[in-house]
C-alpha positions as CSV (number, residue, x, y, z in Angstrom):
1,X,-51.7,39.2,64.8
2,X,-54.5,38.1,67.4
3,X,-53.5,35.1,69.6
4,X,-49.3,35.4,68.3
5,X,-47.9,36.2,72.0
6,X,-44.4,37.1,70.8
7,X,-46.1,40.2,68.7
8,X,-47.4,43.7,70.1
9,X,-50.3,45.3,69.0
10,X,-48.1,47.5,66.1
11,X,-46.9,43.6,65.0
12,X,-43.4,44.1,66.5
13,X,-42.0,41.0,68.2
14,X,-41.2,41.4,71.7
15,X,-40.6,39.0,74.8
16,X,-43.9,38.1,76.6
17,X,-44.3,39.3,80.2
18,X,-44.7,36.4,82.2
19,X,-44.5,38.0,85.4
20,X,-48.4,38.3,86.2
21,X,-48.4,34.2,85.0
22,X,-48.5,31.8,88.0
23,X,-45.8,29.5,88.6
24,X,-46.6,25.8,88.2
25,X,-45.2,22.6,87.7
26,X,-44.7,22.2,84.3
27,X,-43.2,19.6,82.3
28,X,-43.2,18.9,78.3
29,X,-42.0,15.7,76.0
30,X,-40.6,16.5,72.0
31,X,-39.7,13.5,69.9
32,X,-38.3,13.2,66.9
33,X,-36.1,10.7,64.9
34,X,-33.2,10.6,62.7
35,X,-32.9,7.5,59.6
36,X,-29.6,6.6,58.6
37,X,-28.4,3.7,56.3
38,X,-28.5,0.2,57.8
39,X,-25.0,0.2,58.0
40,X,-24.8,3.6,60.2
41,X,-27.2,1.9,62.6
42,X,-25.4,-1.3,63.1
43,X,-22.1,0.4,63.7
44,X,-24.2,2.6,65.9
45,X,-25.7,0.0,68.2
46,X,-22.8,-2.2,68.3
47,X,-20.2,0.5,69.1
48,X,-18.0,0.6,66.1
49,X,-18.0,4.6,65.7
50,X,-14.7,5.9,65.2
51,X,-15.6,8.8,67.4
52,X,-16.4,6.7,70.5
53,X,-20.1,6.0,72.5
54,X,-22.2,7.8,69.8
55,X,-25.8,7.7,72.0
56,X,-23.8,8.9,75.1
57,X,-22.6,12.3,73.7
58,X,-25.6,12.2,71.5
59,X,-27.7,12.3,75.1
60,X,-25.5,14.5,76.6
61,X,-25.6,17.2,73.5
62,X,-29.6,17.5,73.8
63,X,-29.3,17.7,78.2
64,X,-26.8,20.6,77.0
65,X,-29.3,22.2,73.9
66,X,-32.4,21.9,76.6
67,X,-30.3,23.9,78.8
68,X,-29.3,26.7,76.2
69,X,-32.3,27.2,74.4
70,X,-32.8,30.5,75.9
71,X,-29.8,31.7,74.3
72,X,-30.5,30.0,70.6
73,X,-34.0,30.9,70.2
74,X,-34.4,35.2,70.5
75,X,-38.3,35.3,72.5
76,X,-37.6,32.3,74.8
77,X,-37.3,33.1,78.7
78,X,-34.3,31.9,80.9
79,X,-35.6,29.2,82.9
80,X,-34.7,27.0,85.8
81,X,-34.7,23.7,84.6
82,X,-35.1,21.1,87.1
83,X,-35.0,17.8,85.0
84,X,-33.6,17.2,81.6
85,X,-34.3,13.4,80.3
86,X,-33.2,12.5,77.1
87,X,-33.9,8.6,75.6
88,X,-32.6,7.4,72.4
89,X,-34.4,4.1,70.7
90,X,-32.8,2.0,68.4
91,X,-35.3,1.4,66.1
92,X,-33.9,-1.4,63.1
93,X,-37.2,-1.0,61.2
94,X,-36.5,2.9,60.1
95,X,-33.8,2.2,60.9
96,X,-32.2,5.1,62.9
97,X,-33.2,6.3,66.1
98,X,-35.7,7.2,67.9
99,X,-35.0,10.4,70.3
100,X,-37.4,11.7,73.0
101,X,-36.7,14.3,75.3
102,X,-38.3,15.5,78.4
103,X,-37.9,19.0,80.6
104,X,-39.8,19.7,83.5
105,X,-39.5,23.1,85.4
106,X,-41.5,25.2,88.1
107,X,-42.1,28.6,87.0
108,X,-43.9,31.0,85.0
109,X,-43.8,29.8,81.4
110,X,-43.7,26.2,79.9
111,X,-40.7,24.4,78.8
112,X,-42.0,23.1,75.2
113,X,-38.9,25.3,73.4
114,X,-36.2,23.6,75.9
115,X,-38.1,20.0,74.7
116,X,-38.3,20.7,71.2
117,X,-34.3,21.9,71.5
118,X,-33.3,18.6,73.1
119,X,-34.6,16.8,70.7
120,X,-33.4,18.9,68.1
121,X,-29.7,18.8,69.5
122,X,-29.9,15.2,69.9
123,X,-30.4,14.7,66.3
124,X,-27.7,17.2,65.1
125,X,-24.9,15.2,67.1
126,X,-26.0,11.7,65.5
127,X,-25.6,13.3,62.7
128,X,-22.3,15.1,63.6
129,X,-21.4,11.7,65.2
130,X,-21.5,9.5,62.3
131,X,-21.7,12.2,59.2
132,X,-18.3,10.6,57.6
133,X,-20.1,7.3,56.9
134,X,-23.4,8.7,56.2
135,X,-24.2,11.9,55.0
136,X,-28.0,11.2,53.8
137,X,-29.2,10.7,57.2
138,X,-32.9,11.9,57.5
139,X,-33.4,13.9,60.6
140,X,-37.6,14.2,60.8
141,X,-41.2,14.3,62.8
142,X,-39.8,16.9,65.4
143,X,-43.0,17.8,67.4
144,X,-44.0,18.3,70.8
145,X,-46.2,14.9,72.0
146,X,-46.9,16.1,76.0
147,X,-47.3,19.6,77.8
148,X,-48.3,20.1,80.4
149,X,-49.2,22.9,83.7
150,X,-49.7,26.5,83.3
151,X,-52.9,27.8,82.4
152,X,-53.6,25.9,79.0
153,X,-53.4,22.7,80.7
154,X,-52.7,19.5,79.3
155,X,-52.1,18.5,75.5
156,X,-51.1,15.4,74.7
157,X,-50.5,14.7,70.9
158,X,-52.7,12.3,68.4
């Protein structure tokens, strides 16, 4: 299990020990998207959802999931966020939505996990949203694009 952190040398998982780490700035970007029938997206965009400002609680949800992701996913540290964005891009030719998130902390470990939750969360509430009127929406390419600090540096995606 060379080079898997979250595994001892018997193969158990465990939580990494961060504490010898350095603390950095460190920020990391996750995007995503989420197709939906033309139909969803128009009622989307021009505010017809039954269930009120859909990319307002949609936003809010993935601030929220970025926030919690400690608590969702079993190895991840508790960190102190210190910015949570969240953008959400109509995008007519999927058409859906476009959804990237970014989480910046200082501290000892990076913040790709909170990203990648955001983003995640984001998705789930468009779909929770809007689910009545479309249930074959297509929630996809969830990936980290941007980390950055800490002592692997920067990768930005292709």
């Amino acid at each position: 299990m060379s080079g898997l952190t979250h595994f001892d040398g018997k193969g158990d998982a465990h939580m990494v020990d961060v504490s010898e780490k350095a603390v950095t700035s460190r920020v990391a970007t996750a995007r995503g998207h989420i197709k939906m029938q033309r139909e969803t997206f128009d009622m989307i965009t021009e505010g017809r959802a039954k269930k009120g400002d859909v990319l307002g609680v949609a936003r809010l949800a993935g601030i929220m999931g970025a926030k919690k992701t400690s608590d969702l996913i079993p190895l991840c540290h508790p960190l102190p966020i210190t910015k949570v964005s969240v953008e959400l891009t109509p995008n007519a030719g999927l058409p859906g939505i476009e959804i990237e998130a970014t989480v910046k902390t200082t501290g000892q470990t990076g913040v790709e996990m909170e990203a990648l939750t955001a983003v995640s969360t984001t998705a789930l509430t468009l779909y929770d949203m809007v689910k009545a009127v479309d249930k074959g929406m297509e929630i996809s390419a969830i990936r980290v694009s941007l980390k950055d600090g800490g002592k692997s540096g920067r990768y930005e995606a292709q």
